[in-house]
N, C-alpha and C positions, 0 to 999 in steps of 0.2 A: 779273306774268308774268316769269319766269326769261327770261333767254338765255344762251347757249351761244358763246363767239366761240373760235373756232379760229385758231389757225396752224403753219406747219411743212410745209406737204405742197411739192409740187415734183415733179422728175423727177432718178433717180439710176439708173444704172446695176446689174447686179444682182449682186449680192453688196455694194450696199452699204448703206449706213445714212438713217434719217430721221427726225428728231424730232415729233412732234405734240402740241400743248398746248393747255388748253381750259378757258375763263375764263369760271365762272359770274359772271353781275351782280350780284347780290346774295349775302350773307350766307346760306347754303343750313342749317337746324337741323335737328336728330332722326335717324331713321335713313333715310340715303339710299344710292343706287349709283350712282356714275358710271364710266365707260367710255367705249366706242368699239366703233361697227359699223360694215360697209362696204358696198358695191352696186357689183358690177362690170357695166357695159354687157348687159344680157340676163338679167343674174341677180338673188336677191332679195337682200335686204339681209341681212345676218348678224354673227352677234355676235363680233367679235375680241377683245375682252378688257374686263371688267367689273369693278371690285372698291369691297367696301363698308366702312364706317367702321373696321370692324373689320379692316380689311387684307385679306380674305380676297379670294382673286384666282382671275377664270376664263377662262383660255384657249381660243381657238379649236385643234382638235388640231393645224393647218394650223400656228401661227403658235407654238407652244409652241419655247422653247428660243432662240426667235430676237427674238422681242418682250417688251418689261417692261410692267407698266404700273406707275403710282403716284398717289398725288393726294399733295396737302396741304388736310387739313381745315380750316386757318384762313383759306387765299389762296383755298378754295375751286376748288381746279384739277384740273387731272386731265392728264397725261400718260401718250406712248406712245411707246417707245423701240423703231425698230425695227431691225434689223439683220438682216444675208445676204438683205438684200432679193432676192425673184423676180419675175420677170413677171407668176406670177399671182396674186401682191400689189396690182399696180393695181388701183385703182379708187377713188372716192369714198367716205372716212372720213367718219362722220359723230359728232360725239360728242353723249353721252346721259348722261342725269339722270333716276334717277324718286328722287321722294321723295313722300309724305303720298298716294299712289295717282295722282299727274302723273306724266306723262315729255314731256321737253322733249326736242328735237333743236336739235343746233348746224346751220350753213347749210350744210356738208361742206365738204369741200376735198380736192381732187384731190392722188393719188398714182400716179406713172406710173411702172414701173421698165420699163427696156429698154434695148438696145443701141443 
């Protein structure tokens, strides 16, 4: 059983920036995707930014321009760069794996932007 350990979330003011990063446990092979979705208080969860072996990268249209995302295929990671953070960017990041027809979820971690 994969796990998914996250860190980086916090609370930043808005316009500003937050890193998130996400640490499969093991050695993940073949073709997989990893990313990050989120769940803000009353809403459903949704896909912020995805991308697969091949680099190929998909953004939420919200989140375009202002967030990166990246992995590295050997450490097995996946980061999310975000920047001109807004309000209604909070919420509970959760990062995600599917590989071989699995999808694992990391434990989330809270992102709060406000004044």
């Amino acid at each position: 059983q994969v796990q998914l350990v996250e860190s980086g979330g916090g609370w930043v003011q808005p316009g500003g920036s937050l890193r998130l990063s996400c640490a499969a446990s093991e050695n993940i092979f073949g073709i997989y995707v990893m990313g990050w979705y989120r769940q803000a208080p009353g809403k459903q969860r949704e896909l912020v930014a995805v991308i697969d072996n091949n680099g190929f990268r998909n953004y939420l249209d919200f989140v375009k321009g202002r967030f990166t995302i990246s992995r590295d295929n050997v450490q097995n990671t996946v980061d999310l760069q975000m920047n001109s953070l807004k309000p209604e960017d909070t919420a509970v990041y959760y990062c995600y794996l599917h590989v071989a027809s699995n999808t694992y979820w990391g434990q989330g971690t809270q992102v709060t932007v406000s004044s």
